[in-house]
C-alpha positions as CSV (number, residue, x, y, z in Angstrom):
1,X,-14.6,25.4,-4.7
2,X,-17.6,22.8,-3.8
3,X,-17.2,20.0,-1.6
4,X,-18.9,18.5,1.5
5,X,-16.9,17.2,4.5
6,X,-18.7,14.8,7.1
7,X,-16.5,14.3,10.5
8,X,-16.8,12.0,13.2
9,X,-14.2,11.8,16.3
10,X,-11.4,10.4,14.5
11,X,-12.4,10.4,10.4
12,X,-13.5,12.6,7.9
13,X,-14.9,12.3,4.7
14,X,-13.9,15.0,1.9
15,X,-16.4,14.8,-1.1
16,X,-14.9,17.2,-3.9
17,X,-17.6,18.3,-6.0
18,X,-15.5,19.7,-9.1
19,X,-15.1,18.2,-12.3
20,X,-11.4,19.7,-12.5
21,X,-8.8,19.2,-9.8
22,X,-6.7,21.9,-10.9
23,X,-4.9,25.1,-10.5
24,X,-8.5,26.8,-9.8
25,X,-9.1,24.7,-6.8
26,X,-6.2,23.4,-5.7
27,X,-5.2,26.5,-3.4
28,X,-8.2,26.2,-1.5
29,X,-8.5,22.7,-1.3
30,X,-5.1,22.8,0.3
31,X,-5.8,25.0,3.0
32,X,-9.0,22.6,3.7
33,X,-6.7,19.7,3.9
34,X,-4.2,21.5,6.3
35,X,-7.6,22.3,8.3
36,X,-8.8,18.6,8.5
37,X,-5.5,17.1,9.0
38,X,-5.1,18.9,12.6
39,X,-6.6,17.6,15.8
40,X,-8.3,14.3,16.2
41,X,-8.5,13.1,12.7
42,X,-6.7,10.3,11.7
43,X,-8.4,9.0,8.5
44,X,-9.3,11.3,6.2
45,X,-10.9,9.9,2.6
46,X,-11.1,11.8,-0.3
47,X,-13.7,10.9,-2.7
48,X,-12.9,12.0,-6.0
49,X,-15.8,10.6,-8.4
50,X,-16.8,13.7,-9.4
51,X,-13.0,14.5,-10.8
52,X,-12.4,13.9,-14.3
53,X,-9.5,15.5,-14.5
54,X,-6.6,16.7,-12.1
55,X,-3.4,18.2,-12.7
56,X,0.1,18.4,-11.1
57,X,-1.5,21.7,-8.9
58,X,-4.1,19.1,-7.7
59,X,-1.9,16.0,-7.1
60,X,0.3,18.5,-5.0
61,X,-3.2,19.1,-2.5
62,X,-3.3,15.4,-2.1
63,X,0.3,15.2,-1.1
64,X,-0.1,18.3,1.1
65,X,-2.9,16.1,2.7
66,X,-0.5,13.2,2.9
67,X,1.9,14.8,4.5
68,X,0.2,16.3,7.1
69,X,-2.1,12.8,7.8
70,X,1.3,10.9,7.8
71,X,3.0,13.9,10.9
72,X,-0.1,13.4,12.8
73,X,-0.3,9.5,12.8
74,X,-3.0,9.6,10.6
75,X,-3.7,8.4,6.6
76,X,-5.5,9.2,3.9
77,X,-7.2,7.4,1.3
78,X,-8.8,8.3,-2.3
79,X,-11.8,6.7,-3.8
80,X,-13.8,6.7,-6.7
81,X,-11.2,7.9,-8.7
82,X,-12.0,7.9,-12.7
83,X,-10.0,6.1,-14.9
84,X,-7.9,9.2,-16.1
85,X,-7.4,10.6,-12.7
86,X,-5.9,7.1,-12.0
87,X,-4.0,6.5,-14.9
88,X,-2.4,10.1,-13.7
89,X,-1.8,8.7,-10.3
90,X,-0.2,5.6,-11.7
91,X,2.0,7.9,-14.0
92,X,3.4,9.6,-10.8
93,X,3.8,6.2,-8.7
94,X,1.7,8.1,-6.7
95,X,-0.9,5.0,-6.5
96,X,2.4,3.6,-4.2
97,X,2.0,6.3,-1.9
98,X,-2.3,6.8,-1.6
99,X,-4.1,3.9,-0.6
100,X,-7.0,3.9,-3.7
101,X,-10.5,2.5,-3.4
102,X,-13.4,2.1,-6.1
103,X,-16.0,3.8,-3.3
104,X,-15.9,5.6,0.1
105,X,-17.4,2.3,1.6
106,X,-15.0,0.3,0.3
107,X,-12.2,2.5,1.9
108,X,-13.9,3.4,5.3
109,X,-14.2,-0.8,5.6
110,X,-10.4,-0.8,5.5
């Protein structure tokens, strides 16, 4: 799995550099979510734009990382999801549950 995290004392930023979000990455991705939900981290974005496709393996990461965020006081936030990946999360009512952003500036503003 490729992706690039940058932390500072209380955020983080995941950038998953995958096309899928699927059953190939979603194991791992989960175990980097449970890693960067511990501690001092209380915002944690996930910037999908390089997704273009996810799956119900990779929607249950994000709500692993949900979870987690929401026991430790913290939330998390997608951006740059594209317009499938969305429509998916809007199938699921999941778009009630994620705060979603069009960038990774847009949601560290908020």
């Amino acid at each position: 799995m490729k992706f690039e995290v940058t932390k500072d004392n209380h955020s983080a930023i995941l950038t998953l550099l995958e096309r899928k979000l699927d059953v190939s990455v979603s194991p791992d991705l989960k175990g980097e979510f449970i890693l960067l939900c511990r501690g001092p981290i209380k915002s944690l974005i996930v910037d999908l734009s390089s997704v273009e496709f996810c799956d119900s393996s990779g929607l249950s990461a994000l709500l692993i990382a949900e979870r987690q965020m929401r026991q430790n006081g913290g939330v998390i936030k997608l951006a740059g999801l594209h317009k499938k990946v969305l429509s998916l999360l809007k199938i699921s009512q999941l778009d009630k549950v994620f705060p979603i952003f069009d960038s990774v500036a847009k949601a560290a503003k908020s």
